[in-house]
C-alpha angles and dihedrals in degrees: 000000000000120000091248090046090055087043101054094044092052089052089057108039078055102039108155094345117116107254113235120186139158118224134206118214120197108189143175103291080238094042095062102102089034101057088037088059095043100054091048075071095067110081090215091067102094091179135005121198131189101213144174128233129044092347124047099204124010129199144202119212142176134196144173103239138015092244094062088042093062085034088065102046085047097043113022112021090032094063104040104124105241104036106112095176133016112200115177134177125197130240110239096180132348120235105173133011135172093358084312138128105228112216108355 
């Protein structure tokens, strides 16, 4: 699938829907509190962790639309000196948040 077809249907599964996603970051084994620091700095950015396992830090983010969502892992993640992979995975629905049930 081509970057703009994605795109488009992802636009379109979202609409008008925030976008949620959690996001992986593999960085430089020396990078890791520097790229931690440096992503607190985007507003979209809800909560930062520093982790262990197959990520080194993991994020939670949230957007408006779909379009400024895959601007920031392109534009802004992307080029952080020090990420050497980006994995995200995308919130479908949300069950629990902040110690809350959501929609019972």
């Amino acid at each position: 699938m081509e970057v703009e077809e994605l795109t488009a249907t992802m636009g379109k599964y979202y609409g008008e829907r925030i976008v949620t996603a959690l996001i992986g970051i593999e960085s430089d084994v020396n990078k890791v509190d520097t790229v931690a620091s440096a992503v607190t700095d985007f507003s979209n950015v809800e909560d930062a962790f520093v982790v262990t396992g197959d990520y080194d830090i993991l994020l939670k983010v949230r957007f408006p639309h779909y379009d400024d969502f895959q601007n920031f892992l392109v534009d802004k993640l992307g080029k952080l000196e020090g990420v050497r992979r980006i994995r995200t995975m995308m919130v479908l629905s949300i069950k629990k948040e902040m110690g809350q049930k959501i929609g019972e």
